[in-house]
C-alpha positions as a Markdown table, in Angstrom:
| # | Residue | x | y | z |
|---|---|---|---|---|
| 1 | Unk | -3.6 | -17.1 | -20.8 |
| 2 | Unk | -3.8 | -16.1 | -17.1 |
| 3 | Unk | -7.0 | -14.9 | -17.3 |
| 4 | Unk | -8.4 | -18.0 | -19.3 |
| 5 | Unk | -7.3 | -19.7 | -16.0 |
| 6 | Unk | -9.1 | -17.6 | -13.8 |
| 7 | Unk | -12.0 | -17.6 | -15.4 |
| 8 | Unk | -12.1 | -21.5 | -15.9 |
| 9 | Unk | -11.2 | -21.6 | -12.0 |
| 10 | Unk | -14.6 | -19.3 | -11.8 |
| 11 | Unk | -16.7 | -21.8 | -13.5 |
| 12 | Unk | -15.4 | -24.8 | -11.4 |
| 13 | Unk | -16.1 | -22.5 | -8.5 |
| 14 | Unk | -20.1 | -23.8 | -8.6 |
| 15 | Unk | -19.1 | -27.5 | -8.3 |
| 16 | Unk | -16.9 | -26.6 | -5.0 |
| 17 | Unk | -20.4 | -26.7 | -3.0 |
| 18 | Unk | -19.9 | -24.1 | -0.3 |
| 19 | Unk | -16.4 | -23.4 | -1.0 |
| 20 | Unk | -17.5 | -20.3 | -3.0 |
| 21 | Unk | -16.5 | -17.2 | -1.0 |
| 22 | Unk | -13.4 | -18.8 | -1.1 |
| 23 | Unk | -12.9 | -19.6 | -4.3 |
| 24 | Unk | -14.5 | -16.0 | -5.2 |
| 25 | Unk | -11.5 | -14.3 | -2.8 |
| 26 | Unk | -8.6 | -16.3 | -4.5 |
| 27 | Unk | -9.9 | -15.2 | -8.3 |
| 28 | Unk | -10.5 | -11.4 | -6.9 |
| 29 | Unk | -7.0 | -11.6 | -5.5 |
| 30 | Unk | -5.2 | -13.8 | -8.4 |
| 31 | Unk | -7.1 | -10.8 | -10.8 |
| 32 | Unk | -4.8 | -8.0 | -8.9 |
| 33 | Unk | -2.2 | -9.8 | -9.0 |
| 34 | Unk | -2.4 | -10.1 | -12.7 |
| 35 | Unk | -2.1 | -6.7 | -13.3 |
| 36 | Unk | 0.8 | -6.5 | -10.9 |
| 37 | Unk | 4.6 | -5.9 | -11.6 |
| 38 | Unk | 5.3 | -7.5 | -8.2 |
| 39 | Unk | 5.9 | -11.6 | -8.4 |
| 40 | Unk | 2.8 | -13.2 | -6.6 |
| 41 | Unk | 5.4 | -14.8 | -3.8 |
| 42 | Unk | 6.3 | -10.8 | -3.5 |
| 43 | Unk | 2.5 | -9.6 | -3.5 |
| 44 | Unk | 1.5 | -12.5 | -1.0 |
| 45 | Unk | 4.8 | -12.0 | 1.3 |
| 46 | Unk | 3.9 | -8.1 | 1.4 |
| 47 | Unk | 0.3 | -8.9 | 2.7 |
| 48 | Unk | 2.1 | -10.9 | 5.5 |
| 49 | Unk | 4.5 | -8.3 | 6.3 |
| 50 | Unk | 1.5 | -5.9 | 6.4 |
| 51 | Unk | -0.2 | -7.8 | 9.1 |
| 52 | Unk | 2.8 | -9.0 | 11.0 |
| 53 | Unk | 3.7 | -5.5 | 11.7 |
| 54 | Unk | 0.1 | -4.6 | 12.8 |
| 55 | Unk | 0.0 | -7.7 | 14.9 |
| 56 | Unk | 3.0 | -6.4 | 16.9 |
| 57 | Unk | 2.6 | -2.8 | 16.5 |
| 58 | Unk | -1.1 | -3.2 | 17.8 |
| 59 | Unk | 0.3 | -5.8 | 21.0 |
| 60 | Unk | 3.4 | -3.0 | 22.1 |
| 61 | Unk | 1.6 | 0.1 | 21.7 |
| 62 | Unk | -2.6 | -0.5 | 21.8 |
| 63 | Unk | -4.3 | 2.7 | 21.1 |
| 64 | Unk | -1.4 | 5.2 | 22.3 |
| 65 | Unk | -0.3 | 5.5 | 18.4 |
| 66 | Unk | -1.8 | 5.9 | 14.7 |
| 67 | Unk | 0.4 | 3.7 | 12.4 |
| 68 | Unk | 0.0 | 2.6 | 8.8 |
| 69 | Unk | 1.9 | -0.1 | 7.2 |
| 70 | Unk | 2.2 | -0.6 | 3.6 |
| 71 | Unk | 4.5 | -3.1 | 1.6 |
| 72 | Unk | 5.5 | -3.1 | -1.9 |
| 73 | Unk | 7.7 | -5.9 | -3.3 |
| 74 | Unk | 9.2 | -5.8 | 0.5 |
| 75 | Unk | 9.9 | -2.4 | 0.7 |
| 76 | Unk | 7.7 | -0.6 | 3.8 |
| 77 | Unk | 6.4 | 2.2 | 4.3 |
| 78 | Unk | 5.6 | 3.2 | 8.0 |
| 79 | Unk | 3.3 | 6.4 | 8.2 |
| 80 | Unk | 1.1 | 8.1 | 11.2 |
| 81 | Unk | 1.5 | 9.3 | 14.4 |
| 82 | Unk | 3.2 | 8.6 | 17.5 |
| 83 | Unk | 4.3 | 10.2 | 21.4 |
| 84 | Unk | 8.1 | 10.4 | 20.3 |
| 85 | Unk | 11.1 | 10.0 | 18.2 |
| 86 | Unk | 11.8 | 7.2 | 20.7 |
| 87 | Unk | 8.6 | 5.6 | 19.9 |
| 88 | Unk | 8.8 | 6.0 | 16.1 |
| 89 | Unk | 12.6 | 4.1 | 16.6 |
| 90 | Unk | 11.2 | 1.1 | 18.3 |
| 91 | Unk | 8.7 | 0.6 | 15.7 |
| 92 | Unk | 10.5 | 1.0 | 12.6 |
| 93 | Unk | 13.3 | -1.7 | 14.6 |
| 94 | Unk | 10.0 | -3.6 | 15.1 |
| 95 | Unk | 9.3 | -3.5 | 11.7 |
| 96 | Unk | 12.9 | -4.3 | 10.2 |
| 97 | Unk | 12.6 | -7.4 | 12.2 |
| 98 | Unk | 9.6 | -8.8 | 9.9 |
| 99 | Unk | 10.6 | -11.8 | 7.9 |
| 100 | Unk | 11.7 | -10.7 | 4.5 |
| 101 | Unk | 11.4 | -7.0 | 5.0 |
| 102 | Unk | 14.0 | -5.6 | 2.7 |
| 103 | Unk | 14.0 | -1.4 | 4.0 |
| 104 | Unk | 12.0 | 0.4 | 6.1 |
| 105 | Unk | 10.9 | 4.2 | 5.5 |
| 106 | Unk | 9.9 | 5.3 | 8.6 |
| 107 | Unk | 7.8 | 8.5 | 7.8 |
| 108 | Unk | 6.1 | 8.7 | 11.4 |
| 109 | Unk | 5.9 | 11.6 | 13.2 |
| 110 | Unk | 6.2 | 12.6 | 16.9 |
| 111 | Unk | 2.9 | 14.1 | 17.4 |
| 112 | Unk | -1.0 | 13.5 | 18.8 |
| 113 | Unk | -2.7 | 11.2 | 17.3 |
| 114 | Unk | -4.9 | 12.3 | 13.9 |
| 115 | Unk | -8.3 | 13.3 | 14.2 |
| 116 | Unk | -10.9 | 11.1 | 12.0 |
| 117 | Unk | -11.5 | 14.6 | 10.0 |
| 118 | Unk | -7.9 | 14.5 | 9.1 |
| 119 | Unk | -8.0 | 10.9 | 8.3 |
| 120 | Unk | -10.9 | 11.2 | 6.5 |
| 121 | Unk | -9.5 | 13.7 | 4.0 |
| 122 | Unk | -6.4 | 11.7 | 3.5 |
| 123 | Unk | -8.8 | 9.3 | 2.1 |
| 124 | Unk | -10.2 | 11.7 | 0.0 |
| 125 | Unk | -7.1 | 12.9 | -1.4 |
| 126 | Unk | -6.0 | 9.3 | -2.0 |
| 127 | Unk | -9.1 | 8.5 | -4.2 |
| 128 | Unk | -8.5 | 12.0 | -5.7 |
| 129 | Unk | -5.1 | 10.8 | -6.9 |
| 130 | Unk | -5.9 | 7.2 | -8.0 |
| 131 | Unk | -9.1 | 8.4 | -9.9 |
| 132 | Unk | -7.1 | 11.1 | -11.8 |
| 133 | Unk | -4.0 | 8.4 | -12.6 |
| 134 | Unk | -7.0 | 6.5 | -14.5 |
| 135 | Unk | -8.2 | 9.2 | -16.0 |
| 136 | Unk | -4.8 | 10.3 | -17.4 |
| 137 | Unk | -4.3 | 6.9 | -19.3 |
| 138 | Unk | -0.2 | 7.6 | -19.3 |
| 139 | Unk | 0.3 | 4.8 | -17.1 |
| 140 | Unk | -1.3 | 2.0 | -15.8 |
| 141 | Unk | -2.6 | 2.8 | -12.5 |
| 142 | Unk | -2.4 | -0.1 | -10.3 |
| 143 | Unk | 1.5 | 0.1 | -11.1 |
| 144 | Unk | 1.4 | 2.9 | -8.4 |
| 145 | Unk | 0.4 | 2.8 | -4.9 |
| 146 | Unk | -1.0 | 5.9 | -2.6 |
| 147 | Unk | -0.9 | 6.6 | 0.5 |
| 148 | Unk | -1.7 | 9.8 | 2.1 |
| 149 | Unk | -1.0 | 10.8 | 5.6 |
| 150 | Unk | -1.6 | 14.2 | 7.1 |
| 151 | Unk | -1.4 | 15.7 | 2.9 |
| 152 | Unk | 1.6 | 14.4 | 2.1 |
| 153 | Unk | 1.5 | 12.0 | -0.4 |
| 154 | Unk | 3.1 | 8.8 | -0.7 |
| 155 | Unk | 4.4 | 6.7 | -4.6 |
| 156 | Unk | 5.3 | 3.2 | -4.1 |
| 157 | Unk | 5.3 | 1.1 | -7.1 |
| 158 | Unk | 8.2 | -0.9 | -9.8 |
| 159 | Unk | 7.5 | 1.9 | -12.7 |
| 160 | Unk | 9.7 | 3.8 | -15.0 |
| 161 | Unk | 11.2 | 6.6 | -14.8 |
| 162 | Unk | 8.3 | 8.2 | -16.8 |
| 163 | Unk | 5.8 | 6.6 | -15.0 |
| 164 | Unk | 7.5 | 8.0 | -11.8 |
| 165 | Unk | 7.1 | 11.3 | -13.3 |
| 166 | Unk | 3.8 | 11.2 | -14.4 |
| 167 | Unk | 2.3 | 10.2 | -11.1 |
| 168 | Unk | 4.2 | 12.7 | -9.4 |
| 169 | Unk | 3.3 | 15.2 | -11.3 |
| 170 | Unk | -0.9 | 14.2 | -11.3 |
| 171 | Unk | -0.1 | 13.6 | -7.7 |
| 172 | Unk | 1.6 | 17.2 | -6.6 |
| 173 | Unk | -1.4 | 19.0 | -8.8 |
| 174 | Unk | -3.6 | 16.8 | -6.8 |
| 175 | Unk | -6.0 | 19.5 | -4.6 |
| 176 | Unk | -5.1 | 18.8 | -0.7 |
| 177 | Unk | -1.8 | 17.7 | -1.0 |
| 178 | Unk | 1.0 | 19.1 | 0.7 |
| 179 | Unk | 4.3 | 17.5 | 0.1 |
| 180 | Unk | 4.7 | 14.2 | -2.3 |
| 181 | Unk | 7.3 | 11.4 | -1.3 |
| 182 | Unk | 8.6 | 9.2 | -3.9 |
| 183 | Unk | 9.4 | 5.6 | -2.9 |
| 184 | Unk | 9.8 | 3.9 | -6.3 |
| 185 | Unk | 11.2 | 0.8 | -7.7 |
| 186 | Unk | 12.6 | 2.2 | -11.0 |
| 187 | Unk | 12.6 | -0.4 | -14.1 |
| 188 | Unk | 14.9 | 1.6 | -16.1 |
């Protein structure tokens, strides 16, 4: 039924003269979100929490750190590089101060920033481990997110125990990764 929705918004899209992009973003998003076990109040507040913290991460710090934020149904995750343990406290109390921020993990690390060859095989290893979730077919892979920092591998999702297994183990057979971190939500 969701998707007969979404698809009749897409047809009414060409009467909405030059409202298109728009109305192209909000079906693309509304689409993930569909396939999402996160409510869409929870998936929308998590893309606000996401840029909040960027917004005052970027204003405090500038270029003197590499931090990633990613939220899942409210839960963060704070990843990267920064001077010192002093530094990675303020931020992760930055962070807990976000509207509707439920935990924080604070998985950064006192240490130079990351050089765009290590970032760049991060990506690669991230790719690596979505493309072999879809190919396994146990799960459904948008139910997992991945984030990779420095080879260690992050799992944030709301899965099942299985599900948690089967991702971590795809993930730790994954090749260039290190470590893997489970952050789940269990449904069972």
């Amino acid at each position: 039924m969701r998707i007969v929705s979404l698809l009749m918004l897409a047809l009414l899209a060409g009467s909405l003269q030059g409202c298109f992009p728009v109305v192209a973003a909000g079906v693309g998003a509304g689409m993930l979100m569909a396939g999402d076990r996160r409510t869409s109040g929870a998936y929308v507040e998590d893309e606000a929490i996401e840029t909040k913290a960027f917004d005052r991460i970027g204003k405090q710090y500038k270029s003197n750190v590499h931090v990633n934020v990613t939220s899942f149904n409210r839960n963060v995750l704070i990843s990267g590089e920064v001077p010192s343990e002093a530094v990675k406290s303020e931020i992760g109390k930055l962070v807990r101060g976000i509207e509707n921020v439920r935990n924080v993990n604070n998985e950064l690390v006192a240490a130079g920033v990351s050089s765009l060859t290590a970032r760049s095989s991060d990506s690669l290893v991230t790719s690596d481990v979505k493309l072999r979730f879809m190919q396994d077919k146990r799960f459904e892979a948008n139910h997992v997110k991945v984030v990779t920092e420095n080879g260690t591998v992050f799992l944030m999702g709301i899965v099942y125990r299985a599900e948690a297994n089967i991702a971590t183990e795809i993930a730790s057979t994954t090749g260039g990764v290190r470590r893997v971190v489970r952050l789940f939500e269990y449904l069972d």
